[in-house]
TINU-985262 format. One record per residue: y negated, z negated, x of N, C-alpha, C in turn. Coordinates in steps of 0.1 Angstrom, whole numbers, padded with zeros to 4 digits, always signed. Each point is the difference from the previous one (the first is absolute). Layout:
! residues N
YZXYZXYZX;...
This chain:
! residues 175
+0012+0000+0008-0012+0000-0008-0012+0000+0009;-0012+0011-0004-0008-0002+0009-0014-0008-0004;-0004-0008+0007-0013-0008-0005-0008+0003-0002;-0008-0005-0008-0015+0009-0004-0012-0004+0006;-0007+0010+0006-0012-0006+0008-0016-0004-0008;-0005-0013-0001-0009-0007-0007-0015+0011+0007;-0006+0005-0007-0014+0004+0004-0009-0017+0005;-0008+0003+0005-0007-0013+0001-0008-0001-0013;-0005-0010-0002-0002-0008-0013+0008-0001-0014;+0013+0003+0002+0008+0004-0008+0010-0014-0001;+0004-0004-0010+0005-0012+0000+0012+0005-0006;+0012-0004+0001+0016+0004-0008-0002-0008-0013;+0005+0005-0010+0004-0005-0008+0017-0004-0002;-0001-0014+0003+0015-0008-0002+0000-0003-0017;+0010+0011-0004+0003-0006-0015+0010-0012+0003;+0009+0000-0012+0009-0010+0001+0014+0001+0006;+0002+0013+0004+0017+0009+0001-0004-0001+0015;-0009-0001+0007+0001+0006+0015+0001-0019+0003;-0005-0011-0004-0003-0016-0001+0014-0003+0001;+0008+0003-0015+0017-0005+0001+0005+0006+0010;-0002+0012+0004+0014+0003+0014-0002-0009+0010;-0011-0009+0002-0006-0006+0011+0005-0012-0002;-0006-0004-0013+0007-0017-0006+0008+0001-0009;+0015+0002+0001+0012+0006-0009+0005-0018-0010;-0013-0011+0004+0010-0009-0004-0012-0005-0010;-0016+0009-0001-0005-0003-0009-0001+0010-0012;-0003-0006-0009+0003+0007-0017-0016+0008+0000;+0002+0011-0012-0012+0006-0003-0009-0010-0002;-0003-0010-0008-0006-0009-0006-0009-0007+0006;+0012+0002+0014-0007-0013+0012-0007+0007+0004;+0000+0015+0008-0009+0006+0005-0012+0003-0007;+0000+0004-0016-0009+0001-0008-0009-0011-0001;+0003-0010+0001-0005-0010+0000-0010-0006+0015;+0010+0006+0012-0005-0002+0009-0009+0009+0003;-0004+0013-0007-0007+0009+0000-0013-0004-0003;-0001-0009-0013-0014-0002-0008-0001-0011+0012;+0005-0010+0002-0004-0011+0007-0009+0010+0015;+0006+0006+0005-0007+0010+0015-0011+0009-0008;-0001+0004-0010-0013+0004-0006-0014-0006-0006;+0007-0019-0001-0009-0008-0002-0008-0003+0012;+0008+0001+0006-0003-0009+0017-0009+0009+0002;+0004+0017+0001-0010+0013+0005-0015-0004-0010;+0002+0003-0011-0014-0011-0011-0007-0007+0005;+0008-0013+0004-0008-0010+0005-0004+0005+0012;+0005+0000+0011-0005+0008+0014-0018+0014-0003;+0003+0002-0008-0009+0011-0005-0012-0006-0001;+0006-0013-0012-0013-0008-0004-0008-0011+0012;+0009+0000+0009-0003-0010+0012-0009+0007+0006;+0004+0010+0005-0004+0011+0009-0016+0007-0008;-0003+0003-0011-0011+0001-0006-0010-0012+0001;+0004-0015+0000-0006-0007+0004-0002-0003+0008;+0008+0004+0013-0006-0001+0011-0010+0005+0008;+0002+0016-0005-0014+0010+0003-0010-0007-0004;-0002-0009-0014-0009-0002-0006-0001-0012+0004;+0007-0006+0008-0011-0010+0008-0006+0001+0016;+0008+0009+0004-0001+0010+0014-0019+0001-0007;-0009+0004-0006-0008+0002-0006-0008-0011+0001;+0002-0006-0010-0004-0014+0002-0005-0007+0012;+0011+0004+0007-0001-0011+0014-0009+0006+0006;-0001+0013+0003-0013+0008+0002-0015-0005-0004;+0000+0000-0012-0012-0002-0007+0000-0023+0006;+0004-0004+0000-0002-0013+0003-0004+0000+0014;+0011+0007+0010-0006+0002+0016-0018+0006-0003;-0005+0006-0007-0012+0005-0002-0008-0010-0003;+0009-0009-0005-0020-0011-0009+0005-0015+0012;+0013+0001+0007+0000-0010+0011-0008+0010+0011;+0000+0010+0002-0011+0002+0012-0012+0002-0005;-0006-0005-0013-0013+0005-0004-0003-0018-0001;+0006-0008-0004+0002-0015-0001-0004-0005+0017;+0009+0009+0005+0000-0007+0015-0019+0004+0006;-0002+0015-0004-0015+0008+0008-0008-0018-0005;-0003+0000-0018-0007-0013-0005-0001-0008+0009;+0010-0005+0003+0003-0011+0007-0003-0001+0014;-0001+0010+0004-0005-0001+0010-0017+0001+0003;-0004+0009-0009-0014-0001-0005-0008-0010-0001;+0008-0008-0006-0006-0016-0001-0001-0009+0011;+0015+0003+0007-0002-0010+0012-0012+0005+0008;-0005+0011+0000-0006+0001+0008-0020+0000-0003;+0004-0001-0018-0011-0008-0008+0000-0012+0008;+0013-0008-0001-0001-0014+0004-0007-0004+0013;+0006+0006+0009-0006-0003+0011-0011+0009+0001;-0010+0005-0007-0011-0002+0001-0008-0009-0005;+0007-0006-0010-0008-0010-0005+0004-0016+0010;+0007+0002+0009+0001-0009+0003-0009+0000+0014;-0004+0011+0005-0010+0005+0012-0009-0005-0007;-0003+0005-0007-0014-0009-0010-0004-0011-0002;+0012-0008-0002-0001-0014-0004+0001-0010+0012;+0001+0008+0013+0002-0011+0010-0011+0000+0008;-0009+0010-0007-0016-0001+0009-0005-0012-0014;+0004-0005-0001-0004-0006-0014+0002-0016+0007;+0013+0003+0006-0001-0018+0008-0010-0006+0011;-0005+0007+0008-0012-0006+0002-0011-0009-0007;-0003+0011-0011-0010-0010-0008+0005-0014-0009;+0013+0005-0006+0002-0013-0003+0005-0013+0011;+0003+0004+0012+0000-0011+0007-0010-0007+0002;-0015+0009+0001-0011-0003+0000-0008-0011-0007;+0006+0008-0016-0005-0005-0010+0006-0018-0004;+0015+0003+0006+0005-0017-0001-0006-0004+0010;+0001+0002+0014-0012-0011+0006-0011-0003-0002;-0011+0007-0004-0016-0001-0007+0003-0007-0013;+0012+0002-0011-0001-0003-0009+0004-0019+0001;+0013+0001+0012+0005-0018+0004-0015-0005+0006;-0005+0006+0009-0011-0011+0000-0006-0001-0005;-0010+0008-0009-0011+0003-0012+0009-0017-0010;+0013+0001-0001+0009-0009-0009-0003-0014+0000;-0004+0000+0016+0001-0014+0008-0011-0004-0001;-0013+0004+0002-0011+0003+0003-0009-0002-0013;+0002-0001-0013-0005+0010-0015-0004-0015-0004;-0012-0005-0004+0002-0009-0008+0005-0001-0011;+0002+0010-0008+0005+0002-0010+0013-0002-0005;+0006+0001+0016+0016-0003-0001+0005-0015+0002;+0010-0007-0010-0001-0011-0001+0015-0003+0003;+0009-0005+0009+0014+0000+0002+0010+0014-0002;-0009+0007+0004+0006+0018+0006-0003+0005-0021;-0005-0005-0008-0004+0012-0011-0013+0000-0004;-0010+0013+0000-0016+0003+0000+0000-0003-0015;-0010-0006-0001-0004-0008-0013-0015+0010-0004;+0000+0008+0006-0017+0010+0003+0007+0009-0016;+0011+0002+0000+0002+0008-0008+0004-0002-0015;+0000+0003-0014+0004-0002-0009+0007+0014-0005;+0016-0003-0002+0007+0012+0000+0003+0007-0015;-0005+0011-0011+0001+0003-0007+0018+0005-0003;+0005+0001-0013+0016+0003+0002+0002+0016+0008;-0008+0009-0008+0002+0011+0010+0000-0002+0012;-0009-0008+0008+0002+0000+0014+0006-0003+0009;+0009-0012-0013+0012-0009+0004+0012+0012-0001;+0001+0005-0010+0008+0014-0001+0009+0004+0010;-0017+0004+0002-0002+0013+0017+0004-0008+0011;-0004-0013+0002+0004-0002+0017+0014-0005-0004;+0010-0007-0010+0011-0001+0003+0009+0014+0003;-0007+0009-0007+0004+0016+0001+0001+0002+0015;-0012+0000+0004+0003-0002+0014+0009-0009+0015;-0009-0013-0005+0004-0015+0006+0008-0005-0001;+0008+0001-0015+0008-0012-0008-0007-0011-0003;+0011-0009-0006-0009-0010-0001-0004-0011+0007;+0005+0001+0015-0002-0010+0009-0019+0000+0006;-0005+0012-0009-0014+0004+0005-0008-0013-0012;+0008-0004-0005-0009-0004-0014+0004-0013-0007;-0013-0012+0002+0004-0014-0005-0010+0000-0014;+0006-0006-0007-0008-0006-0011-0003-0016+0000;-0016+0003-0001-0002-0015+0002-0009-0001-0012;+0000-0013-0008-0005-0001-0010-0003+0014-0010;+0011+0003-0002+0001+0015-0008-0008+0008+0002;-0002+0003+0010-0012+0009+0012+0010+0006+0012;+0003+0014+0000+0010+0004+0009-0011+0005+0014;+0005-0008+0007-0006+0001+0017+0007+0010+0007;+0001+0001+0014+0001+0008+0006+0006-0009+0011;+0016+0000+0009+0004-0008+0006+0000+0007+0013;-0017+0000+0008+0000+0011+0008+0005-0010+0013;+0005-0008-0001+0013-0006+0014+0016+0005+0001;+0003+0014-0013+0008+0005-0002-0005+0014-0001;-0011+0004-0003-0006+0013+0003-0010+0003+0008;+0003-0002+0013-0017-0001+0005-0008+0010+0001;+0004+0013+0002-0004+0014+0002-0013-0004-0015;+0003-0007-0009-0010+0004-0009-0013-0005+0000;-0001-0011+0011-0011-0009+0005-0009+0011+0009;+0009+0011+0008-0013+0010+0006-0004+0006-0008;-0001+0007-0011-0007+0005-0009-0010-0006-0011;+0002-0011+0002-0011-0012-0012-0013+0002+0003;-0011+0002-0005-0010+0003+0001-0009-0017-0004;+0007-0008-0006+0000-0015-0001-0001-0011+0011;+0001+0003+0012+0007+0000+0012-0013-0014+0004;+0003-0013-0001-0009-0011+0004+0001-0007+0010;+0000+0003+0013+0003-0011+0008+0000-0014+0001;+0006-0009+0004-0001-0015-0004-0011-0004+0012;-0007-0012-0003-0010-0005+0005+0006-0001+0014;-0008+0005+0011+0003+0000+0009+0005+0013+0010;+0005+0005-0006+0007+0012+0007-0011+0012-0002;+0004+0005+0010-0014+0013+0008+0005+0010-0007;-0008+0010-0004-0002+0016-0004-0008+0008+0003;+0001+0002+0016-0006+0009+0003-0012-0004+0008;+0005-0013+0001-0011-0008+0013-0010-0010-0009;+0002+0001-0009-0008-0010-0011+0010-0014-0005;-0004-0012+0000+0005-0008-0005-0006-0002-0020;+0006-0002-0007+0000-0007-0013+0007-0011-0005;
């Protein structure tokens, strides 16, 4: 008997008669059977394989918004560290400002056991410096919120209130 030669892309068709001479000890039934079962499997394979393309896709499109996530992100850092170039010419003056502000503190008649009594604090303003300070910036004393500038001193250089106590020089003048 001579064999038959398959073109390429050409698949044989195995009915059931060429299956029994091979497995003489299984029944039509079982091959039939075992037929649908290898056609379910080809099904499912089909359906696997369709979804796989279709996440092959996907994973594309996510590699695109992690390198567009990633450009962001780097954008920013480098926002960041400009704002942080920024903010470190910024330490000078407040170091400034807490020593002018510590001794102005020491110095202030106004200040009476490290909190300035010069001031009477409205709630908004109480608001704003916890916003800033917390509340370690701020005593209430007889339901009058002070200013606890032996915990904020930076704010004693900017007072415009600024009283020396009897005795101490400003500027080559005694009072």
């Amino acid at each position: 008997m001579e064999s038959e030669v398959l073109k390429v892309g050409e698949k044989p068709e195995l009915g059931l008669e060429p299956v029994l001479r091979y497995l003489p000890w299984a029944s039509r039934d079982e091959i039939s059977a075992l037929r649908k079962e290898i056609d379910e499997v080809k099904k499912n394979l089909k359906e696997v394989l369709n979804n796989l393309a279709g996440t092959d896709s996907k994973i594309k499109e996510l590699e695109g918004i992690k390198s567009s996530i990633e450009g962001k992100l780097a954008s920013v850092g480098s926002e960041l560290e400009s704002v942080r170039t920024e903010l470190s010419k910024l330490e000078p003056v407040v170091l400034v400002s807490k020593l002018v502000g510590a001794w102005k503190g020491m110095t202030c008649s106004w200040v009476l056991e490290g909190v300035c009594t010069a001031w009477k604090l409205s709630s908004e303003v109480v608001n704003e410096i916890k916003k800033y300070f917390s509340d370690v910036a701020l005593v209430n004393v007889n339901n009058d919120w002070k200013l606890a500038v032996r915990n904020v001193p930076y704010i004693c250089a900017f007072c415009p209130l600024y009283k020396p106590k009897n005795g101490i020089s400003t500027g080559g003048q005694k009072t």
